[in-house]
N, C-alpha and C positions, 0 to 999 in steps of 0.2 A: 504493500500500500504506500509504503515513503515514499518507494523508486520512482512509482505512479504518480504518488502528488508533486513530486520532485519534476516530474516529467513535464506536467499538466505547465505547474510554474516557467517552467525554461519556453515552453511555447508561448507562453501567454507573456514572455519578457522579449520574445524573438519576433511575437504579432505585433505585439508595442513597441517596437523597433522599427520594425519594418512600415510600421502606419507613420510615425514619424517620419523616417525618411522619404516614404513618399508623398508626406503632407511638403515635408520641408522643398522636397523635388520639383511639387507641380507648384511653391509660390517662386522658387528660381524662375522655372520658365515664364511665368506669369511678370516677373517683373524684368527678365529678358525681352518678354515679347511687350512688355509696354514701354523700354527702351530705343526699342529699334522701330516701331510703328510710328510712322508720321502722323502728326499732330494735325488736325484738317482747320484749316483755315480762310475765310473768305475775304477777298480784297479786290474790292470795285476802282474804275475809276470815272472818270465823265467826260474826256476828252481826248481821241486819239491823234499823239501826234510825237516828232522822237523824243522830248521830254520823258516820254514814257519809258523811253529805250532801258531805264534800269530795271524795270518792273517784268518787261518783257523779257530781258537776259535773264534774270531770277529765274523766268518760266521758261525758256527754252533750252536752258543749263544747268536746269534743276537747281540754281544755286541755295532754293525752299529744300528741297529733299536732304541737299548736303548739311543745313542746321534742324534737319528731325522735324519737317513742315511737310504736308498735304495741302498744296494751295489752289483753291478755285479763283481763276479770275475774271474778270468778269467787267463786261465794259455799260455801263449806264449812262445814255447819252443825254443825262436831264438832271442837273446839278442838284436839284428840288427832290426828286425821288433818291440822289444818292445822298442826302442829308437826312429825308427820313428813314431810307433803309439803316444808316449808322442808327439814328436816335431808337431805332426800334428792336435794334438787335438781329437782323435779316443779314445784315453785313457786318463785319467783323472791323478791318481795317480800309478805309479811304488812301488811293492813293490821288491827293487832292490840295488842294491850300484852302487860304484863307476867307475864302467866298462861302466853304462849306461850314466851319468851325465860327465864323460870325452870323451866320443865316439860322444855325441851330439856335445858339446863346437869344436871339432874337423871338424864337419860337420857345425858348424856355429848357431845351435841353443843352443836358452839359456834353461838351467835345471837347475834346484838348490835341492841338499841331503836336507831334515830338520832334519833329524833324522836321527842316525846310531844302530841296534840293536847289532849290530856286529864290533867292532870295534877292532878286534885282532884275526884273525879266527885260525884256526888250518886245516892243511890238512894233510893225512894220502897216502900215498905210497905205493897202493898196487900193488902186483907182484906176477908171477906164480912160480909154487915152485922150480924151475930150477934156477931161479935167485937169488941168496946168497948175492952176493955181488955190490956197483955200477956199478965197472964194466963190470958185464953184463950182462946191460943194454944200449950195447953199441951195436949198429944195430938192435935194437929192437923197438917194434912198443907201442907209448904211445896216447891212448887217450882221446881227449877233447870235450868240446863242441861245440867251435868257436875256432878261433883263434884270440888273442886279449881279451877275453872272460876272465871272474872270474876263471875258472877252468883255462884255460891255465897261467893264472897267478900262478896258483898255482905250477902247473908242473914246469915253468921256476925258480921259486923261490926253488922248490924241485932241479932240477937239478944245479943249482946256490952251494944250500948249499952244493951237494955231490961230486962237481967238476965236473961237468961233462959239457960240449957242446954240442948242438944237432950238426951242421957243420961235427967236430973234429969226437965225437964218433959216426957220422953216425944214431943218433936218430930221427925215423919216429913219427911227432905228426900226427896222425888222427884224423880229425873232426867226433866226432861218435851220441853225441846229448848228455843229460842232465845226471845226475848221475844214473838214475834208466837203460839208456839205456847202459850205459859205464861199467854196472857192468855185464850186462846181455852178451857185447861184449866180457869181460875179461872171463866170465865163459864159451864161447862159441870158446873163443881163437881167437876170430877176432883180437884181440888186447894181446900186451905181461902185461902190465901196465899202470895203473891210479891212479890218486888223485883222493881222496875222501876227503868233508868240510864236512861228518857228520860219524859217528862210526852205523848209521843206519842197513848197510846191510856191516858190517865187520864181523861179528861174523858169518853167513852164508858162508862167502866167505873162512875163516878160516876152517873152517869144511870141505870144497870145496878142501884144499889144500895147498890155498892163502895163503901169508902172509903178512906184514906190513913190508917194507927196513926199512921205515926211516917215518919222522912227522916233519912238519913243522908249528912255529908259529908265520908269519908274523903279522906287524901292517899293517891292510886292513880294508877298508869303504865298508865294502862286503855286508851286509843285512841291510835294511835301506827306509827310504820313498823318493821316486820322486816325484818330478812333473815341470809341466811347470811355466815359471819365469813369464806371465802372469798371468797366471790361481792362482798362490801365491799372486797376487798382487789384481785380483778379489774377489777370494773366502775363506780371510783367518779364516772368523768363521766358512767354509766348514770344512777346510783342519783342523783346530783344530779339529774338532770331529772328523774327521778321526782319527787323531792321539791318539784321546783320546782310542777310540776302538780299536787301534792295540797295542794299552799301555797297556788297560785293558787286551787284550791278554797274552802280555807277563809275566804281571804280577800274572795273573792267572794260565797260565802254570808251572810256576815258585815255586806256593803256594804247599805248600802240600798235602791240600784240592783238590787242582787243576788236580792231580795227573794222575787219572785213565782217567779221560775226556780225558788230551791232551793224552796220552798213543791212547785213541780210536782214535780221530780226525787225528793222524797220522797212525795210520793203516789202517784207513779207503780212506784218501787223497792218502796215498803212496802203497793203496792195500797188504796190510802185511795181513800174518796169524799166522807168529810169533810173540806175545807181547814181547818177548826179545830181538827183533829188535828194536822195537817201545820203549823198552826200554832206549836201548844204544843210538837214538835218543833224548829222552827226559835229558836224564843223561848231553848231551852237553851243553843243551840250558844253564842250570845252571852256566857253565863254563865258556860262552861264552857272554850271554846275559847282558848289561849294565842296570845298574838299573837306570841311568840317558840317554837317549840313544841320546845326544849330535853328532850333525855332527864332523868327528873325521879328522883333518886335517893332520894328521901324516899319517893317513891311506891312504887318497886322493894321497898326495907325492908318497908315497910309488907305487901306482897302475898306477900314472902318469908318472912315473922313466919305469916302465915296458911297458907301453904301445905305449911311444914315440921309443920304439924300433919296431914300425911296423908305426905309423905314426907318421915320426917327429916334423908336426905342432902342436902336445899336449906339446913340450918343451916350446911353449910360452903360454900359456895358464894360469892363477894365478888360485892355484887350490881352493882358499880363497874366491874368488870371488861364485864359486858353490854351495856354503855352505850358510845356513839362519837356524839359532838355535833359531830366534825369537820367533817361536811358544812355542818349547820346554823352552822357558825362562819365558814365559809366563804361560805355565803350569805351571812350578815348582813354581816361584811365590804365584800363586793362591792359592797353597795347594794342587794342585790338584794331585801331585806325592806321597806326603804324606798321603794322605788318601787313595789311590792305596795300601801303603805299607802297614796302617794299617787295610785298609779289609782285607787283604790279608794274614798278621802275624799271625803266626800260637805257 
């Protein structure tokens, strides 16, 4: 009978064993497979055009998958619906500026910029060839994407620097849709004039007739990363890789190495079949792009001065409060901006 209970014990120590180890087994794999599983993420933006070229390297280079990210993305051509999809939690992260994170604050939700890639844009004035001089452009038809909107920013900041008044000289803004539709409006004569934030599809329009009045180079928080003042608060080792992957973008774009890729990614994204389009695209990002891409508060002002001219509750608004460079501080910190710079040195 000892031998036996003796027996019974040694199994019943060798079952208990063995159920431990294979508890302890399937939570290894469990936290293996929740290691290596990308993190799914969604990331809109509202305007295609090569600005975007980091966003798209991310996605065509997986440089998302390379920091443990599953990313959907997703283009929304109506600044208005990518502001409610952020506030409502549909969309995850904006790849967007300042027009979307002041248009919230105005509706009463919180967003917050972390990053600016653009933080002094340039916009280009084009016009049919009749038109020589500001003047006239006076009863004439200009247009934008929204109103309120980053392009109409642009226009009023163009019209601003050439004296002119929409009221006064009689100028019609058209809501016509994103840059790729407003050129195709200009060349079809639905429209007399446009601003254009990229030299993309200039050189075609030039050929066309077009010309270039005038250029403008406001300080503007115009391309740049959203998201919900939640969702920042939940998921900031998310929202760091995110960043880190639209970084690695830009910074790749940017390399010389990097070159031809982004040249394809935007001909491919923005359907060109001229590389010399795709070129004079690429040629901006250089010009344009911050090597630190810090939320820019000069730029915010600046977009909040213009915006409170159609809703004037964005006059109370602290446009300081929108802004969290924490991440971005935290990169640089790390190293992690430094050694972006020196893969990437050429």
């Amino acid at each position: 009978m000892g031998r036996i209970a003796t027996g019974v014990t040694r199994l019943r120590l060798v079952l208990s064993l063995s159920a431990a180890i294979v508890i302890a087994l399937f939570a290894t794999i469990h936290e293996i497979h929740a290691a290596t599983t990308p993190v799914r993420v969604t990331i809109a933006y509202p305007s295609p055009s090569s600005r975007v070229a980091p966003l798209w390297l991310a996605q065509d280079l997986d440089f998302f998958g390379k920091y443990g990210l599953r990313a959907q993305v997703v283009l929304v051509r109506n600044n208005q619906m990518l502001t409610a999809g952020l506030a409502a939690g549909d969309i995850d992260v904006g790849y967007t500026g300042g027009t979307t994170v002041l248009g919230a604050a105005a509706a009463g939700a919180e967003l917050k910029m972390i990053a600016n890639f653009v933080n002094r844009g340039k916009g280009h004035l084009l016009v049919r060839s009749d038109i020589k001089k500001p003047a006239d452009l006076a009863g004439k038809r200009v247009g934008v994407q929204s109103i309120g909107g980053t392009l109409w920013m642009y226009v009023m900041l163009t019209l601003e620097q050439l004296g002119l008044d929409l009221a006064r000289d009689k100028i019609r803004l058209l809501i016509i849709g994103d840059q790729t539709v407003t050129v195709r409006a200009l060349e079809t004569q639905v429209i007399d004039a446009t601003v254009l934030t990229t030299r993309t599809y200039i050189p075609g329009l030039l050929q066309k007739g077009f010309s270039v009045l005038t250029e403008v180079n406001p300080a503007m928080a115009a391309t740049g990363i959203v998201t919900r003042k939640s969702y920042l608060e939940k998921n900031p080792a998310l929202l760091e890789n995110v960043m880190k992957a639209l970084i690695e973008g830009e910074y790749f774009s940017l390399a010389p190495s990097g070159k031809a890729q982004t040249i394809k990614s935007i001909m491919t994204h923005l359907k060109l079949s001229d590389p010399s389009s795709a070129e004079e695209g690429h040629s901006d990002l250089a010009k344009e792009f911050e090597a630190k891409p810090y939320p820019s508060l000069e730029g915010l002002k600046n977009m909040q001065r213009l915006m409170a001219m159609q809703n004037p509750k964005l006059a109370d608004v602290n446009p300081a409060s929108l802004m969290d460079g924490s991440l971005l501080r935290k990169l640089e910190d790390s190293g992690f901006l430094a050694q972006l710079q020196a893969r990437y040195r050429e």
